[in-house]
Short mmCIF file of the C-alpha atoms (twelve columns), coordinates in Angstrom:
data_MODEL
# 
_entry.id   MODEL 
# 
loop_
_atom_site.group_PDB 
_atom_site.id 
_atom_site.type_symbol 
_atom_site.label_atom_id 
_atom_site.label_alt_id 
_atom_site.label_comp_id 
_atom_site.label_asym_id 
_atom_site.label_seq_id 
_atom_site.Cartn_x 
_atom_site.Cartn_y 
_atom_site.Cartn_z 
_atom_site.pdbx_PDB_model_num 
ATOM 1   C CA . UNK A 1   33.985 25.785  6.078  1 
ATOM 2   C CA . UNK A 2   35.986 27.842  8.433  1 
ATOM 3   C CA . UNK A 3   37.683 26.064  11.089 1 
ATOM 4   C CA . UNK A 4   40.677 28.094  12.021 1 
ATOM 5   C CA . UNK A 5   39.497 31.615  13.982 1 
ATOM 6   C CA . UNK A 6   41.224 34.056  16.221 1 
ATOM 7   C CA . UNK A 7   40.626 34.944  19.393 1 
ATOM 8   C CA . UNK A 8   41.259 38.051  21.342 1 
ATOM 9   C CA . UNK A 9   41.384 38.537  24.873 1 
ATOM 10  C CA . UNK A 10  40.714 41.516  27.377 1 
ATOM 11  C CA . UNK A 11  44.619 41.794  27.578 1 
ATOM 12  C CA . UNK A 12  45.312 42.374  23.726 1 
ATOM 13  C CA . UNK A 13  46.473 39.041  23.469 1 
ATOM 14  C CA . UNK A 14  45.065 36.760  19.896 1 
ATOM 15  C CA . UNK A 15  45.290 33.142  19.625 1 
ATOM 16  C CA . UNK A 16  44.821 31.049  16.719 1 
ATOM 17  C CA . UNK A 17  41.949 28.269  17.670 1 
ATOM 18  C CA . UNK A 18  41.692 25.518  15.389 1 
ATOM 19  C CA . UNK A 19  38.038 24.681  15.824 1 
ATOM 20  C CA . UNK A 20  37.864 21.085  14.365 1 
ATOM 21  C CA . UNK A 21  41.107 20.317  16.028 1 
ATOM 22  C CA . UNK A 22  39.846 21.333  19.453 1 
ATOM 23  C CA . UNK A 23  36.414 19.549  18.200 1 
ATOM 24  C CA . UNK A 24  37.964 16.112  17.667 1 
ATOM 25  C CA . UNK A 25  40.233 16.504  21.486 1 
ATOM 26  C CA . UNK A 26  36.864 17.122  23.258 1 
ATOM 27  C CA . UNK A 27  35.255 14.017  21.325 1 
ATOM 28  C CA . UNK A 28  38.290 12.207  22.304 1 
ATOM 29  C CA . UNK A 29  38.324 13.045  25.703 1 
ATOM 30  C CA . UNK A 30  33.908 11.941  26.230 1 
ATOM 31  C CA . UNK A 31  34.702 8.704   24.465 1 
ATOM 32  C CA . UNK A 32  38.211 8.031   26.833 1 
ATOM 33  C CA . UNK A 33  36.032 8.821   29.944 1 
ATOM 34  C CA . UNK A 34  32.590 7.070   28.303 1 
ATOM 35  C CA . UNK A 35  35.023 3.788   27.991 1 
ATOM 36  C CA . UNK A 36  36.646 4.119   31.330 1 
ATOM 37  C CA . UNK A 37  33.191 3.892   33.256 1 
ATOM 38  C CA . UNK A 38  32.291 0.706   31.164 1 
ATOM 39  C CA . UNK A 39  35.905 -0.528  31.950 1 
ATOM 40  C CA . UNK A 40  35.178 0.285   35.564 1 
ATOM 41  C CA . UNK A 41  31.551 -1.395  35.402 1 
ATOM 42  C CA . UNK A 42  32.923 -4.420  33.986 1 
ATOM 43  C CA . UNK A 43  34.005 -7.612  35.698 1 
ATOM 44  C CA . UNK A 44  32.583 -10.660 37.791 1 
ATOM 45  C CA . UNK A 45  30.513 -7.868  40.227 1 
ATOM 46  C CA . UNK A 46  29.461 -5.816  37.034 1 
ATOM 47  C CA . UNK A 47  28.237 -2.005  38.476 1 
ATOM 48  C CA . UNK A 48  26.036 0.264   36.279 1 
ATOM 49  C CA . UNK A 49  27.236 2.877   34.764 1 
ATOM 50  C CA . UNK A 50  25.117 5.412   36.884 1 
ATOM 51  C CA . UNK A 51  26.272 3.192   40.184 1 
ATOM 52  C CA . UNK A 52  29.988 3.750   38.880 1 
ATOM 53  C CA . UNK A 53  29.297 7.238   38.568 1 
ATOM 54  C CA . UNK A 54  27.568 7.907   42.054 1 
ATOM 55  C CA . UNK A 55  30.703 5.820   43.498 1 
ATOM 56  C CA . UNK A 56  33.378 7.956   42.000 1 
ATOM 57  C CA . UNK A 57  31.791 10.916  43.997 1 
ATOM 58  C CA . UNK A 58  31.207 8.660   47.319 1 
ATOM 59  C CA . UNK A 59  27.778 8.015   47.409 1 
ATOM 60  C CA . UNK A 60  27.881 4.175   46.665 1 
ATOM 61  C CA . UNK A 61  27.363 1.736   48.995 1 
ATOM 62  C CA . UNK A 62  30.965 0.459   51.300 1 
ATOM 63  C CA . UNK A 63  30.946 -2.914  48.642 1 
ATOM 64  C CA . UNK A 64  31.013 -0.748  45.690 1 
ATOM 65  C CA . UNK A 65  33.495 1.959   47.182 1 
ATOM 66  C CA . UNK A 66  35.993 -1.044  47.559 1 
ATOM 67  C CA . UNK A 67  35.305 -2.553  44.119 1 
ATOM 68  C CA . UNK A 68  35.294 0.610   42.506 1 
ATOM 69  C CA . UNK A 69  38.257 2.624   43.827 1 
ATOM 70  C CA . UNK A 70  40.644 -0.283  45.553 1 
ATOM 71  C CA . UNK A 71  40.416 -2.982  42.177 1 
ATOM 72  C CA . UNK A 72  38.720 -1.595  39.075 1 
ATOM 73  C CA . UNK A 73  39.623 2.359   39.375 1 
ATOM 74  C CA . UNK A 74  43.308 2.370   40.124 1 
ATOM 75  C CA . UNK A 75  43.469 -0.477  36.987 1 
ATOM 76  C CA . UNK A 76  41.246 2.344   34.409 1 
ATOM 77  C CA . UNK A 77  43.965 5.378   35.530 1 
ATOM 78  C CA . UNK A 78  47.287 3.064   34.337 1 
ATOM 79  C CA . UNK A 79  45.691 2.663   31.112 1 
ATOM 80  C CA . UNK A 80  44.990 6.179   30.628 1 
ATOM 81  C CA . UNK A 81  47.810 7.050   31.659 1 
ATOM 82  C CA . UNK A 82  49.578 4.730   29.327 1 
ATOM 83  C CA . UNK A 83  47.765 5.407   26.740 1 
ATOM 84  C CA . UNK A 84  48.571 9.083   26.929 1 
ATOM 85  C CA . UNK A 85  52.180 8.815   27.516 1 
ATOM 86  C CA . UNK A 86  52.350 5.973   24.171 1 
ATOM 87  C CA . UNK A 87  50.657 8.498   22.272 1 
ATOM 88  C CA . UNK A 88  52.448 12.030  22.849 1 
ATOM 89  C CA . UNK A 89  55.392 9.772   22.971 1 
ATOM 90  C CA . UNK A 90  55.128 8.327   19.317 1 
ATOM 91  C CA . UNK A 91  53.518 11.943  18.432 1 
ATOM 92  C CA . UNK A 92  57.085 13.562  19.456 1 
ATOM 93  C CA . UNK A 93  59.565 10.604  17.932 1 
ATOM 94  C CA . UNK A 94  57.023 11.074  14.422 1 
ATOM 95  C CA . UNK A 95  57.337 14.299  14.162 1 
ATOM 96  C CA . UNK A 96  61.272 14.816  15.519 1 
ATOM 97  C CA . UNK A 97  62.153 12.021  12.997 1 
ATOM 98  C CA . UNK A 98  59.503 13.392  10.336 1 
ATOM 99  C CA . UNK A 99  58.497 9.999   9.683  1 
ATOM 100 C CA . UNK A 100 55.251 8.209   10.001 1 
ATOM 101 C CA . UNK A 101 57.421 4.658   11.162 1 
ATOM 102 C CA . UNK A 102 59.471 6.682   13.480 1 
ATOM 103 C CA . UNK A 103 57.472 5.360   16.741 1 
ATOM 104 C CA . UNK A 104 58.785 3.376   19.824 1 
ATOM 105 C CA . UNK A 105 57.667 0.455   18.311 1 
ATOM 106 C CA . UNK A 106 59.979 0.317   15.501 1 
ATOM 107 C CA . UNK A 107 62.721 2.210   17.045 1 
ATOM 108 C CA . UNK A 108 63.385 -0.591  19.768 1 
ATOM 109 C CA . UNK A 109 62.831 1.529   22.582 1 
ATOM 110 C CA . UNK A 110 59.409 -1.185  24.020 1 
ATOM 111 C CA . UNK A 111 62.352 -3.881  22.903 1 
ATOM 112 C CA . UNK A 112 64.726 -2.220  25.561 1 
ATOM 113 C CA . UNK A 113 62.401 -1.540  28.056 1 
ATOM 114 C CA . UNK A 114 61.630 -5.491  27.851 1 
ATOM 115 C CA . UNK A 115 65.270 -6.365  28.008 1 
ATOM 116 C CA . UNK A 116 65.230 -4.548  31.565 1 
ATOM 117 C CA . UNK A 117 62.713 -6.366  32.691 1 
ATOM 118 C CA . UNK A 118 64.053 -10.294 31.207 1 
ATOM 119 C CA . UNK A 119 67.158 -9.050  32.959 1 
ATOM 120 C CA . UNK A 120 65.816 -8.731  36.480 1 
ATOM 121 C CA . UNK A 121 63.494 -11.270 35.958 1 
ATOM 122 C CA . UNK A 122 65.703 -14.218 34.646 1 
ATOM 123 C CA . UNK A 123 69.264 -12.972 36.190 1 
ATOM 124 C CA . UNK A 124 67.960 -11.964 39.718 1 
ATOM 125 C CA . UNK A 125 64.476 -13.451 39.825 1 
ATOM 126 C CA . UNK A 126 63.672 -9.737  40.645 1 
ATOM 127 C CA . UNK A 127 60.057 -8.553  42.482 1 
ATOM 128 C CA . UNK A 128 57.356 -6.786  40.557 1 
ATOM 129 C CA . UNK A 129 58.596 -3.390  41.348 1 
ATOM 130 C CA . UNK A 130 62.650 -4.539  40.518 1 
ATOM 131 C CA . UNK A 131 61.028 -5.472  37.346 1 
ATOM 132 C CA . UNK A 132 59.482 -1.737  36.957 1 
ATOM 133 C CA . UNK A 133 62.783 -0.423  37.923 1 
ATOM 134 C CA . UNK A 134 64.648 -2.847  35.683 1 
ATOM 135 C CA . UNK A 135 62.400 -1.987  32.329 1 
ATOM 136 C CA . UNK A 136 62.570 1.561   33.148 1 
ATOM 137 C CA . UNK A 137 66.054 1.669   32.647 1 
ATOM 138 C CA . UNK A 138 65.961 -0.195  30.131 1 
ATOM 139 C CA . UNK A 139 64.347 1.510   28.074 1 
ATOM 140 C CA . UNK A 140 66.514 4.977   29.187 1 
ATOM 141 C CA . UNK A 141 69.721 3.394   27.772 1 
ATOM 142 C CA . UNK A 142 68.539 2.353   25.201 1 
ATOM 143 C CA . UNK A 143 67.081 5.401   24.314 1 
ATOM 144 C CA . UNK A 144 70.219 7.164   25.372 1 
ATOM 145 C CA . UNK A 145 72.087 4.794   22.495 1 
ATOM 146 C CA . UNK A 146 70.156 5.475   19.580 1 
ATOM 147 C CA . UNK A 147 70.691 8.989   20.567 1 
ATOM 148 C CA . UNK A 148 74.416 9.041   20.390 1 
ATOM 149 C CA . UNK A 149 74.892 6.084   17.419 1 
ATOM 150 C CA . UNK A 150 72.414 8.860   15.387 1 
ATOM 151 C CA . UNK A 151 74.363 12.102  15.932 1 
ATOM 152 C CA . UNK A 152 76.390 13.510  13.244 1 
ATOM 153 C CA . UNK A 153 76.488 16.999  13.770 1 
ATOM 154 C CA . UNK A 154 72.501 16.423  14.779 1 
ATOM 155 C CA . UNK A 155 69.870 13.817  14.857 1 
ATOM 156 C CA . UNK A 156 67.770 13.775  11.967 1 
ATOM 157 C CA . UNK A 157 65.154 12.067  10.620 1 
ATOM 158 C CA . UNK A 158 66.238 8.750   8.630  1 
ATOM 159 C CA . UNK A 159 69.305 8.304   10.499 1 
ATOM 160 C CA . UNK A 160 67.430 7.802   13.523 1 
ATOM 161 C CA . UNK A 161 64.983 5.704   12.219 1 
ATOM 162 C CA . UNK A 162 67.476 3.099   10.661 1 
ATOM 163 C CA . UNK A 163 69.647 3.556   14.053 1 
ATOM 164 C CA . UNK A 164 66.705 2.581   15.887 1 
ATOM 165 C CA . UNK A 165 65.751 -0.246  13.572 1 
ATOM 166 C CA . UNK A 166 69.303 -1.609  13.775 1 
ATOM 167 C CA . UNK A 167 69.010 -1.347  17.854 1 
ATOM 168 C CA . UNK A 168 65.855 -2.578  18.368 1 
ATOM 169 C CA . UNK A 169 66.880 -6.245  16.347 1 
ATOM 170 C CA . UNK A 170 70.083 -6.278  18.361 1 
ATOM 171 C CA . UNK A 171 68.296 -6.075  21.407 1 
ATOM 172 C CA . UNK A 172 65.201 -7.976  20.439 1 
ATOM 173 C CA . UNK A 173 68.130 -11.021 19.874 1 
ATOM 174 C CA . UNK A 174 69.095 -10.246 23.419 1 
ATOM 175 C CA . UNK A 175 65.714 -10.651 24.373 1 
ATOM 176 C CA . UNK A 176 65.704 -14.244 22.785 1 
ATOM 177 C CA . UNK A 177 69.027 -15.606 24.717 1 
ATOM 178 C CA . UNK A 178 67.640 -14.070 28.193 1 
ATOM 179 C CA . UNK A 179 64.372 -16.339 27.558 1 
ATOM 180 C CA . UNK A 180 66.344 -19.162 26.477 1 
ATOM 181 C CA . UNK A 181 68.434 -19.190 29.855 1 
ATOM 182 C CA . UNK A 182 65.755 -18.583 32.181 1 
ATOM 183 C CA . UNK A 183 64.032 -21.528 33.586 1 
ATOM 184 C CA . UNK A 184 60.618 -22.414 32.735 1 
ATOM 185 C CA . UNK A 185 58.617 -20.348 35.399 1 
ATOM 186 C CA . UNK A 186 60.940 -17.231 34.854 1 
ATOM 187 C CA . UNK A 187 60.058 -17.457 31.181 1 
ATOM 188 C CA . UNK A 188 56.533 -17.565 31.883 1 
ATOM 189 C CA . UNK A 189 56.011 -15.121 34.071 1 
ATOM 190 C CA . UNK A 190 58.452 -13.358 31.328 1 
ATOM 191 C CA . UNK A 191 56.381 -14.268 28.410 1 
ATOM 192 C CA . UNK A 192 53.102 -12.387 30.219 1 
ATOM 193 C CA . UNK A 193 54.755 -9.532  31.175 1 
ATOM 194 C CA . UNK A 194 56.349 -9.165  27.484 1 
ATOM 195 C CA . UNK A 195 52.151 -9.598  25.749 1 
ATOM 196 C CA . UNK A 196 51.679 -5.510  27.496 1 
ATOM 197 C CA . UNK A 197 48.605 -6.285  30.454 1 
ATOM 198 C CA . UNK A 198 46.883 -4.121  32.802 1 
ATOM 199 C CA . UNK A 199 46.082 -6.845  34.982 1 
ATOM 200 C CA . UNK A 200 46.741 -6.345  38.776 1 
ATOM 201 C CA . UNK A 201 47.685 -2.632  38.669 1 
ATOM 202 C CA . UNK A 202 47.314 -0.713  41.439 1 
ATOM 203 C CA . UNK A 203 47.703 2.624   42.888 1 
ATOM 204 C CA . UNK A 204 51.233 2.082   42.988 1 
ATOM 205 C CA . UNK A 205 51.533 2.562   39.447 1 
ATOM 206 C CA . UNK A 206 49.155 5.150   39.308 1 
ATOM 207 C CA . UNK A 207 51.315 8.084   41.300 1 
ATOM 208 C CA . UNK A 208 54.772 7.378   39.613 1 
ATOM 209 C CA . UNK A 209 52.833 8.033   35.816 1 
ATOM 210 C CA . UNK A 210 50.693 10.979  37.026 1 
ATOM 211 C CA . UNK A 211 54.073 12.355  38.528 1 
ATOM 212 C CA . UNK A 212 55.984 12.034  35.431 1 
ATOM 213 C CA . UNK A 213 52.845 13.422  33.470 1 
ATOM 214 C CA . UNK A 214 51.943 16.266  34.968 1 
ATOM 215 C CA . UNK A 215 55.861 17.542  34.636 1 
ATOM 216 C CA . UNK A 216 56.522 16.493  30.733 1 
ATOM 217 C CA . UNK A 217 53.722 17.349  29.621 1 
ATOM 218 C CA . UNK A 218 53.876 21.020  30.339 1 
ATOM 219 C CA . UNK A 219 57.325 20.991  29.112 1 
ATOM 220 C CA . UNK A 220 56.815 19.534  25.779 1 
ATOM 221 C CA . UNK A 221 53.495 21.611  24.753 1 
ATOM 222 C CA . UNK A 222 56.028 24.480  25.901 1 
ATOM 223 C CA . UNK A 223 58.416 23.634  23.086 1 
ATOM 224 C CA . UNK A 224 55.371 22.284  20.842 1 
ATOM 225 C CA . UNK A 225 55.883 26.116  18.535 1 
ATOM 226 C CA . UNK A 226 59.953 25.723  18.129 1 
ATOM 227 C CA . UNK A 227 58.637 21.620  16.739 1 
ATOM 228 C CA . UNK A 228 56.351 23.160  14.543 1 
ATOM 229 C CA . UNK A 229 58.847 25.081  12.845 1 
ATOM 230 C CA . UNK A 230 61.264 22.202  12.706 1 
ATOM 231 C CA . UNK A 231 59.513 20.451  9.786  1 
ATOM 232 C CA . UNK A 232 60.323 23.345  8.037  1 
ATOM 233 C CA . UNK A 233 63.907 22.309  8.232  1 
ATOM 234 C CA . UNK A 234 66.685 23.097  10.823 1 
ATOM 235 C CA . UNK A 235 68.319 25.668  8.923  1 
ATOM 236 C CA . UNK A 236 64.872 27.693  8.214  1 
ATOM 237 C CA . UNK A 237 64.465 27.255  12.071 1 
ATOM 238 C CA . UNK A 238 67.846 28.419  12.925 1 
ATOM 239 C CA . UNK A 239 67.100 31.620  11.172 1 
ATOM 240 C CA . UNK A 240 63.523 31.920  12.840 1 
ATOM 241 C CA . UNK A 241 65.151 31.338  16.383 1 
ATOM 242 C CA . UNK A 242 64.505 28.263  17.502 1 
ATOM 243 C CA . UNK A 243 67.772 26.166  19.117 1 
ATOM 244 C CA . UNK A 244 67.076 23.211  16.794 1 
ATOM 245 C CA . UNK A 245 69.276 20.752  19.159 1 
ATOM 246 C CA . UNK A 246 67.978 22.201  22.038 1 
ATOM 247 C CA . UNK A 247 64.690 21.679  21.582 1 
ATOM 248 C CA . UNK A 248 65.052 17.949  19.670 1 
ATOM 249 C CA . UNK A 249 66.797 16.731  22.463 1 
ATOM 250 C CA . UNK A 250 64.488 18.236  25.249 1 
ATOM 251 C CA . UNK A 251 61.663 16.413  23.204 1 
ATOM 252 C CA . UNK A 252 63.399 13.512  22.938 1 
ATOM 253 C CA . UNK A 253 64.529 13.082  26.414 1 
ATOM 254 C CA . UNK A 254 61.102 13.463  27.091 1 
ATOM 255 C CA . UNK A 255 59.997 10.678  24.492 1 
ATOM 256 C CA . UNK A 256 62.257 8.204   25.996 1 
ATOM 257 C CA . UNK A 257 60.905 8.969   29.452 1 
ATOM 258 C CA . UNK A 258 56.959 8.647   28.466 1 
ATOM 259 C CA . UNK A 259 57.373 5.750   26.542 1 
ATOM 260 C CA . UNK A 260 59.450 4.188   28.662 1 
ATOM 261 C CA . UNK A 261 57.469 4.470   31.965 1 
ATOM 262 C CA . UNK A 262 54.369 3.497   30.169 1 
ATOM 263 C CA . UNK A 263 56.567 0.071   29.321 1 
ATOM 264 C CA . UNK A 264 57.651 -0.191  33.375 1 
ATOM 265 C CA . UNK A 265 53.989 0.307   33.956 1 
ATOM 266 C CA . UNK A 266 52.424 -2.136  31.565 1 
ATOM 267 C CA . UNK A 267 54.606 -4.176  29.617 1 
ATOM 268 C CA . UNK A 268 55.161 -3.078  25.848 1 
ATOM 269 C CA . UNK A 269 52.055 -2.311  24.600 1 
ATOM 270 C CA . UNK A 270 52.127 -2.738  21.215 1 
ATOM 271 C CA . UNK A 271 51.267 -0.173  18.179 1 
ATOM 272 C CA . UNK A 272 49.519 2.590   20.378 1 
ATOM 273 C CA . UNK A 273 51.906 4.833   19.909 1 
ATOM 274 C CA . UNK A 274 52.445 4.019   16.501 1 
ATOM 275 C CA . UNK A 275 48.792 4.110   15.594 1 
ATOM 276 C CA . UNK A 276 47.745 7.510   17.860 1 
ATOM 277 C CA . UNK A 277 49.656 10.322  16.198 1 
ATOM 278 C CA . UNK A 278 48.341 9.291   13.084 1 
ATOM 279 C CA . UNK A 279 44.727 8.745   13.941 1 
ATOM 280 C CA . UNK A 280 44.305 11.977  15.588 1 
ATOM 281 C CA . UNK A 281 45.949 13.823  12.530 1 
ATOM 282 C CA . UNK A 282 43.545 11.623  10.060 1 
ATOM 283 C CA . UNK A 283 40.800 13.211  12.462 1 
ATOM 284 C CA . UNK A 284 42.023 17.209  12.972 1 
ATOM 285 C CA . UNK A 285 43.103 16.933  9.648  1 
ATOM 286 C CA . UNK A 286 45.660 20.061  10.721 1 
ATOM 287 C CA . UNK A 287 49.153 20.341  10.199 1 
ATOM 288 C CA . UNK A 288 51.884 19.953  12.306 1 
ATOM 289 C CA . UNK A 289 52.713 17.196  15.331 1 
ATOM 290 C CA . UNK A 290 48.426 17.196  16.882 1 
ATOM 291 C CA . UNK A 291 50.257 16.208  20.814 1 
ATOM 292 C CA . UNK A 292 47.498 16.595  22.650 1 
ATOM 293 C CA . UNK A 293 44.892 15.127  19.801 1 
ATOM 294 C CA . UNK A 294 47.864 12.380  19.931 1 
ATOM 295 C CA . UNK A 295 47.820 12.333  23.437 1 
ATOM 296 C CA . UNK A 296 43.612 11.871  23.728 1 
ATOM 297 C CA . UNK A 297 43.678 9.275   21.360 1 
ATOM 298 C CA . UNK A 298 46.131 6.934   23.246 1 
ATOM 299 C CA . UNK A 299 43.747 7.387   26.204 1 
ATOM 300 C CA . UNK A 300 41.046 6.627   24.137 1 
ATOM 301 C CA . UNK A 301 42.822 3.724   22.111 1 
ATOM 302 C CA . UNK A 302 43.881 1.990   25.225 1 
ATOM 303 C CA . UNK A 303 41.047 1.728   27.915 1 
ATOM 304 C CA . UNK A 304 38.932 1.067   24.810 1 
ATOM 305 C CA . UNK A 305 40.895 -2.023  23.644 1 
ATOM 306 C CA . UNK A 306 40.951 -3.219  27.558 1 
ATOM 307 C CA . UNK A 307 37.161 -2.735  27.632 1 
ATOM 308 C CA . UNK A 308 37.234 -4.810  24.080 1 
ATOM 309 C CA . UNK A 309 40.148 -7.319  25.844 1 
ATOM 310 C CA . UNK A 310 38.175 -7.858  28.819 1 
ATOM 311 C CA . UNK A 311 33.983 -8.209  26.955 1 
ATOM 312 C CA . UNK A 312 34.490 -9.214  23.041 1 
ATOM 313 C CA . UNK A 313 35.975 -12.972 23.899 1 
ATOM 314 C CA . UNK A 314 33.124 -14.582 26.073 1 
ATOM 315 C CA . UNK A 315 34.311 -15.593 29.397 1 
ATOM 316 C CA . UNK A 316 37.795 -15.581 28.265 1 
ATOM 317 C CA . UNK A 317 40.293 -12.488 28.996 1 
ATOM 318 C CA . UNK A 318 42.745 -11.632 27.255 1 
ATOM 319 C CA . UNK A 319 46.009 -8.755  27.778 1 
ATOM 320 C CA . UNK A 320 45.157 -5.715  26.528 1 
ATOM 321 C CA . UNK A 321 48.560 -5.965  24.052 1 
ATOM 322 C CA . UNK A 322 47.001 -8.688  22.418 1 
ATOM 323 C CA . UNK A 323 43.793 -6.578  21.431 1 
ATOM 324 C CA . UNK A 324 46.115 -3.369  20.277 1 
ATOM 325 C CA . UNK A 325 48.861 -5.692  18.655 1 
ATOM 326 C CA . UNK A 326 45.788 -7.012  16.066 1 
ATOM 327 C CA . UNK A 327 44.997 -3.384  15.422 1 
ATOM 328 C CA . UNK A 328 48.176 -2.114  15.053 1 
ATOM 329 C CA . UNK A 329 49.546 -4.681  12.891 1 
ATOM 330 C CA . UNK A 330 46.515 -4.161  10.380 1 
ATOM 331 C CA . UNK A 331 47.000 -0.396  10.757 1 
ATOM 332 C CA . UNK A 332 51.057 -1.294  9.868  1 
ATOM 333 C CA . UNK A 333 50.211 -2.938  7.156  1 
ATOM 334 C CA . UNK A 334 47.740 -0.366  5.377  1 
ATOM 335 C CA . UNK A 335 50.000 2.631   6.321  1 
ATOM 336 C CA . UNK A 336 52.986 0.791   4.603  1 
ATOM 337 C CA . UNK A 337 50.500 0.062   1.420  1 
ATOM 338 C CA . UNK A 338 49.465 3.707   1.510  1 
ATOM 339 C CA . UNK A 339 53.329 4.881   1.458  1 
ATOM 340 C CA . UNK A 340 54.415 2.848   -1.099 1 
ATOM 341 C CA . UNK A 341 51.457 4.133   -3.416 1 
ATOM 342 C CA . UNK A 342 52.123 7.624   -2.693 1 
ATOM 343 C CA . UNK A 343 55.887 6.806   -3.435 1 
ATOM 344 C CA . UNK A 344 57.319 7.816   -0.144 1 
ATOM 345 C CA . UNK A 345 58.946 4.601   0.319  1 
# 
């Protein structure tokens, strides 16, 4: 069956649509907004779907307007947002580094967001929003270090990987001695943040994410055709046009900034953005990076593992990095299996 067609518009212009590709985003998209009404309609008050619905557009009553849009809503938006950013994130570091392990995860950069946050937590018994600050730039330098230890006339693929496997045990040891100095409430309070939760979120996580979305994301589906051509190689992209370095490193700026907010916002979740990018191509089965298939499925991944975090364990919660750090590992563990078999690694 046919799945790729072109369409023309009134102005002469034709544009490729991948059918099943645009297929799986829509499904993607009804089953991140299906889970984030349950997620909203669950809790101690629990709200009907239909009630959650009628509330969103302000015709529920004042004790469901609070619930709704001051405690459950603001909570739903930070893990779509999180999700999203996780999964274009590891989408962009996959296919810059042309490797299936090349994902925050393994590169270090959750490990350096964390050590921002031990840092202001155990050194200067920093607030909640210090601590955002903290793992924010955390995560920037150490994104900015694999960066320059990779280069050699370019970043490419492997060397960035092992680069970023070598930081991120350096500064998971770092991690270690922080939570060894701190005292015991410090490391507690450490230890929760470090699991990846979505607990207590507010709107003032909401704006700073939706700000940095709504400008990266333009930008990198902008330079989404020069990536494509990339996995042809640099030199065949050289000789097509594309500024190879330019673009990488616009991309990967932007990486480090998604996946790093997404840390400030809710800890390091685990494996999301590991797991998206290779979901959604499983899914589109179409070439090339799949960013915004990526980018649905994180949405989708993460509100649907808080939904699973918050009903599957009886009265009992648990951190939504819990519930994606089971799937992911599994995932790890049959991707690795799979790779070896087809003799990639």
């Amino acid at each position: 069956m046919k799945t790729n067609r072109a369409v023309r518009t009134p102005g002469g212009l034709s544009v490729r649509l991948d059918v099943r590709a645009l297929t799986v985003v829509v499904l993607l998209l009804l089953a991140a907004l299906t889970a984030s009404v349950a997620l909203i309609g669950t809790g101690d008050f629990p709200i009907s779907a239909a009630d959650v619905l009628r509330t969103l557009v302000g015709k529920g009553d004042a004790g469901q307007e609070f619930i709704v849009t001051e405690l459950r809503l603001p909570r739903v938006l930070v893990g779509l947002l999180v999700g999203a950013s996780l999964g274009l994130g590891g989408a962009l570091f996959q296919a810059v580094s042309r490797n299936p392990l090349g994902s925050p995860d393994v590169l270090g950069l959750g490990q350096g967001a964390t050590a921002g946050a031990l840092t202001v937590i155990v050194l200067f018994s920093g607030t909640a929003d210090q601590v955002t600050v903290g793992a924010l730039v955390g995560g920037l330098v150490t994104g900015f270090a694999i960066y320059v230890l990779a280069w050699k006339r370019g970043v490419h693929g492997y060397r960035l990987v092992l680069v970023g496997i070598g930081v991120s045990a350096i500064v998971t040891a770092v991690n270690g001695y922080l939570l060894t100095k701190s005292d015991i409430v410090d490391a507690a309070r450490a230890v929760v943040w470090m699991t990846g939760s979505l607990d207590g979120r507010d709107w003032a996580q909401v704006w700073p994410l939706l700000t940095l979305c709504v400008v990266l994301v333009p930008l990198v589906l902008a330079n989404s055709r020069g990536l494509r051509m990339m996995e042809m190689g640099d030199d065949v992209s050289s000789a097509l046009g594309v500024r190879v370095e330019r673009v990488r490193l616009v991309l990967l700026v932007s990486a480090v900034l998604l996946t790093a907010s997404a840390t400030a916002a809710a800890g390091p979740v685990a494996f999301v953005a590991l797991t998206s990018p290779q979901l959604a191509r499983r899914l589109t089965r179409s070439p090339g990076p799949n960013l915004v298939a990526s980018l649905c499925m994180g949405a989708a991944l993460l509100v649907t593992a808080d939904w699973v975090a918050q009903r599957a364990f009886g009265t009992g919660q648990l951190p939504v990095g819990v519930v994606t750090g089971v799937v992911g590992g599994v995932y790890l563990l049959w991707l690795l299996v799979t790779e070896r078999r087809a003799g990639r690694i």
